[in-house]
N, CA, C and O of each residue as an XYZ file, in Angstrom:
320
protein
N      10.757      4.552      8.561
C      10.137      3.329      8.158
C      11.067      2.560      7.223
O      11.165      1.382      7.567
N      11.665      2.830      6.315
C      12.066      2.754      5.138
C      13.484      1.792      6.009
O      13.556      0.565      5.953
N      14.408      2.597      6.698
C      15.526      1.889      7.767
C      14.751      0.729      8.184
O      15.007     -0.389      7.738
N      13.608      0.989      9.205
C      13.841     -0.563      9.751
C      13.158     -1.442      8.875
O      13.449     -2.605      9.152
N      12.425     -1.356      7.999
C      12.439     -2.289      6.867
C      13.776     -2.830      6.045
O      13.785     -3.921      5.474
N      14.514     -2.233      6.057
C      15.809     -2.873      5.718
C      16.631     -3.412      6.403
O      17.453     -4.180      5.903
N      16.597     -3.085      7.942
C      16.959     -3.927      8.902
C      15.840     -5.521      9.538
O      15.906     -6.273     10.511
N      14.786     -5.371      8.164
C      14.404     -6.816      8.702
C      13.345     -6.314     10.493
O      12.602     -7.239     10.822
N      13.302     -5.392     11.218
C      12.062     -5.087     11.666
C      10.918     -4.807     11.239
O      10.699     -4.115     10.246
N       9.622     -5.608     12.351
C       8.743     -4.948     12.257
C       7.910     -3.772     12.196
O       8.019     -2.840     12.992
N       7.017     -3.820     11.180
C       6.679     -2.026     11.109
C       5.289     -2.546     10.898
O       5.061     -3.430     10.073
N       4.143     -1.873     11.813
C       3.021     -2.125     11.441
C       2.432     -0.420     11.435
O       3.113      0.331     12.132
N       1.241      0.217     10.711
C       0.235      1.067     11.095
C      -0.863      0.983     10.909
O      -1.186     -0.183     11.137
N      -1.897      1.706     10.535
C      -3.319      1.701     10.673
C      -3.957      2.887      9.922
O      -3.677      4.079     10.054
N      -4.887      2.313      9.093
C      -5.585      3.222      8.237
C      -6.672      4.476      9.238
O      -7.387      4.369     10.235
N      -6.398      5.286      8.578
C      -7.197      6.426      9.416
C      -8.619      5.990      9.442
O      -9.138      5.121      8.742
N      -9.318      6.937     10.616
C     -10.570      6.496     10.634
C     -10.805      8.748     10.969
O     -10.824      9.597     11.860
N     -10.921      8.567      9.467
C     -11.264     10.297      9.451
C     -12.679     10.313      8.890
O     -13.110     11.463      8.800
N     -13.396      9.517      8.550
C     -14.593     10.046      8.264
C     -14.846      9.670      6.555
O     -15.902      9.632      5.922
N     -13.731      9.471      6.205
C     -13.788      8.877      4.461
C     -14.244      7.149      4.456
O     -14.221      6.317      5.363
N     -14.658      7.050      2.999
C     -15.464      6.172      3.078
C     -14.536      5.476      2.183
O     -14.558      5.773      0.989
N     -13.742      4.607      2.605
C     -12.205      3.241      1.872
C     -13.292      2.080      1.695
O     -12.866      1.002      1.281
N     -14.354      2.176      1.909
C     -15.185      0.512      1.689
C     -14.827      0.284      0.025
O     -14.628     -0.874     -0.341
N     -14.746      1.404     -0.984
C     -14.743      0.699     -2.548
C     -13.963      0.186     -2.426
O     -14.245     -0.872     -2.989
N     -12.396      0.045     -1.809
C     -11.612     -0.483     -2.062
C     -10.731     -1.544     -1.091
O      -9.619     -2.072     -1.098
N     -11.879     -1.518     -0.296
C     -11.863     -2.676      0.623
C     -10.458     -2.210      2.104
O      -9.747     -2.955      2.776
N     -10.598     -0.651      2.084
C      -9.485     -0.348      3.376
C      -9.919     -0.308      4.490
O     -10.431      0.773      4.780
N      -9.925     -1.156      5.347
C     -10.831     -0.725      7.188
C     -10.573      0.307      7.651
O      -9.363      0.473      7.809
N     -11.164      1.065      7.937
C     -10.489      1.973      8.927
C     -10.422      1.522     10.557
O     -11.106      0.786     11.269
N      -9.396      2.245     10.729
C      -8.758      1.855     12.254
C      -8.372      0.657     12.141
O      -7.708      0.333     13.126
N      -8.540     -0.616     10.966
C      -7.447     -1.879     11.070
C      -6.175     -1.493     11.228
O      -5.597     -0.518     10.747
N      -5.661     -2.613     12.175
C      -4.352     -2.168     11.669
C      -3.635     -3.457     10.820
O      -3.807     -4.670     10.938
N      -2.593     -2.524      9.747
C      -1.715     -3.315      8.636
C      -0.396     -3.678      9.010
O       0.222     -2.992      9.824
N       0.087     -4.685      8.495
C       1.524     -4.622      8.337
C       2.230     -4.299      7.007
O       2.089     -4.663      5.840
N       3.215     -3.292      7.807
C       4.224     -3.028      6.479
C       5.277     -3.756      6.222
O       6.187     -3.955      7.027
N       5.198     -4.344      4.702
C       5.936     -5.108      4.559
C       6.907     -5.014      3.416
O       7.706     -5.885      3.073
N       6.668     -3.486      2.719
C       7.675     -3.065      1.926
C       7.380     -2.068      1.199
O       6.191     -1.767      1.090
N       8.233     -1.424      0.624
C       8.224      0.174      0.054
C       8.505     -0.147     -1.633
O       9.049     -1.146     -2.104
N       8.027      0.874     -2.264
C       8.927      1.196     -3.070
C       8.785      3.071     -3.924
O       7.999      3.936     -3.538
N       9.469      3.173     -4.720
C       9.037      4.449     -5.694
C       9.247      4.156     -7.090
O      10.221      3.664     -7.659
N       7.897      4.645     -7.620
C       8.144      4.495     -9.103
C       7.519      5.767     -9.679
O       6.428      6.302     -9.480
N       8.757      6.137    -10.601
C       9.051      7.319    -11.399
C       7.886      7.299    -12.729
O       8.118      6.511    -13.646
N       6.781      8.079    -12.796
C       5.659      8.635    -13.722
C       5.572      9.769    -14.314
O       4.771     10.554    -13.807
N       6.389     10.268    -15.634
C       6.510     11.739    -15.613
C       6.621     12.485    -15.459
O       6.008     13.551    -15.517
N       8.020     11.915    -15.040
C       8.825     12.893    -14.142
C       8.473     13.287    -12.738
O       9.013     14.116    -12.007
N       7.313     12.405    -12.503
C       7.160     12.559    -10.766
C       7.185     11.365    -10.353
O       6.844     10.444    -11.096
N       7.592     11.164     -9.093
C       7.622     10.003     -7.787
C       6.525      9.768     -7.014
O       5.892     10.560     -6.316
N       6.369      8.658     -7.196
C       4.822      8.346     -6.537
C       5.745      7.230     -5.332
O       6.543      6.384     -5.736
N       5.487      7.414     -4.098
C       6.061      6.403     -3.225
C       5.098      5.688     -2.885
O       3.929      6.072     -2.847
N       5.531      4.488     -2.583
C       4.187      2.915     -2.002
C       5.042      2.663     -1.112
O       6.251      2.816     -0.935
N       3.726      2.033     -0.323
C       4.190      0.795      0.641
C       3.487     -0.391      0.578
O       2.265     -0.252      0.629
N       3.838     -1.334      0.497
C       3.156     -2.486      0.325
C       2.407     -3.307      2.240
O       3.186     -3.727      3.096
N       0.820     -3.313      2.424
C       0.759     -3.695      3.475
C      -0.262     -4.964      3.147
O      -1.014     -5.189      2.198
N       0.103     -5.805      4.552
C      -0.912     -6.983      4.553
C      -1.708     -7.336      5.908
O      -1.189     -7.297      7.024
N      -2.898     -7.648      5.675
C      -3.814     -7.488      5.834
C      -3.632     -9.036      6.934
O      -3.895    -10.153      6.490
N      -3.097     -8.778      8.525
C      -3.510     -9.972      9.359
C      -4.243    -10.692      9.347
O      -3.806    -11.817      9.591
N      -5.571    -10.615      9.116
C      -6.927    -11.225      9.365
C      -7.224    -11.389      7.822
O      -8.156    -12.094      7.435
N      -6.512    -10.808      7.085
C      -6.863    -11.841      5.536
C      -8.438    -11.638      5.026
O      -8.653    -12.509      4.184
N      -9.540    -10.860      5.216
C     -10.520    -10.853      5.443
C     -10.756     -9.700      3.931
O     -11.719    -10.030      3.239
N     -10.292     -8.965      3.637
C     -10.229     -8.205      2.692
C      -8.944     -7.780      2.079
O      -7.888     -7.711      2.707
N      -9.110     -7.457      0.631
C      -8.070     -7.364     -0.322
C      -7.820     -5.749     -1.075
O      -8.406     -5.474     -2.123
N      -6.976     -4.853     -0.459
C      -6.587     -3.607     -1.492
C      -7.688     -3.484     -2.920
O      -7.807     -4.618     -3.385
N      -8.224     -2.813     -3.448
C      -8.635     -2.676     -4.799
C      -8.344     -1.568     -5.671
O      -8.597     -1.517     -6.875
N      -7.694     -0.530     -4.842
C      -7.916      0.721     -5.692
C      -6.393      0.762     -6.292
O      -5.581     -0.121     -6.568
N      -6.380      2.175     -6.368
C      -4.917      2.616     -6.957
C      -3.505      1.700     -6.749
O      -3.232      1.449     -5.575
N      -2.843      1.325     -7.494
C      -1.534      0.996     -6.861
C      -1.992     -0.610     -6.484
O      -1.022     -1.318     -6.213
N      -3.066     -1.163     -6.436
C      -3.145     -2.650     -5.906
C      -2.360     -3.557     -7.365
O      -1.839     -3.086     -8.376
N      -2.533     -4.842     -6.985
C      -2.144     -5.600     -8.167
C      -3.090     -5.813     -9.239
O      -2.650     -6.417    -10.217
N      -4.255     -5.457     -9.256
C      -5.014     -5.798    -10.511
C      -5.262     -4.493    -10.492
O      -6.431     -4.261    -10.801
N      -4.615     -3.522    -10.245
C      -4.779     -2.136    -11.376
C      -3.972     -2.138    -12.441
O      -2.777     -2.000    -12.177
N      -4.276     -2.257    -13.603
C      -3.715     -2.479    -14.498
C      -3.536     -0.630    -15.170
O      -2.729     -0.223    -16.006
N      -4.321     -0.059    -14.625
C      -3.638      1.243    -15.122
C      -2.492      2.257    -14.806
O      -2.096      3.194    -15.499
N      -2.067      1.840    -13.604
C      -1.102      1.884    -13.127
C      -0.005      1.357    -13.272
O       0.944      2.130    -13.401
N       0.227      0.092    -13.299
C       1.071     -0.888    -13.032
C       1.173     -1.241    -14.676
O       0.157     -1.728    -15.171
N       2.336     -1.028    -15.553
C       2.417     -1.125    -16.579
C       3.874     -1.756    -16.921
O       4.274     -2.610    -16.130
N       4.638     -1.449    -17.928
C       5.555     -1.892    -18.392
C       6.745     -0.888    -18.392
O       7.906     -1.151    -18.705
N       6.426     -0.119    -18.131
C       7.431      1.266    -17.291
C       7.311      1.461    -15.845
O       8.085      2.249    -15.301
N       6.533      0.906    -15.241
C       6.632      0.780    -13.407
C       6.495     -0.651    -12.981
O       6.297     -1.041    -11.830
N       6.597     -1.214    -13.811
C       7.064     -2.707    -13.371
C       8.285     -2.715    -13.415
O       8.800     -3.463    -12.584
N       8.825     -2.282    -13.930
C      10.651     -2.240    -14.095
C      11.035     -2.021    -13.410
O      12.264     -1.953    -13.385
């Protein structure tokens, strides 16, 4: 994934549809996303990897972990 994102291809997938319930945080299951970028940020000494995806149909917005208005996450040591 990580390659053809740096070569500027498309990369799309799709949230599982296992039986968990993603409605708090607004994830469809079986939508499918586009990936539109990675990253890793270093938390005490461990690596947490992301991917950043967007949502075709625009219809709902990420809320949980790792989104942009988690502010408990996303601080002044993983913004860097």
């Amino acid at each position: 994934m990580k390659d053809s994102l740096d070569n500027d291809y498309p990369v799309t997938g799709a949230c599982c549809n296992n039986g968990v319930d993603y409605s708090a945080v607004d994830i469809i299951p079986g939508h499918a996303y586009t990936i539109i970028g990675y990253d890793e940020v270093t938390i005490d000494s461990s690596t947490v990897k992301l991917i950043w995806v967007r949502n075709p149909h625009g219809d709902k917005t990420f809320t949980g972990y790792w989104s942009g208005d988690d502010s408990v996450n996303w601080n002044s040591d993983t913004k860097s």
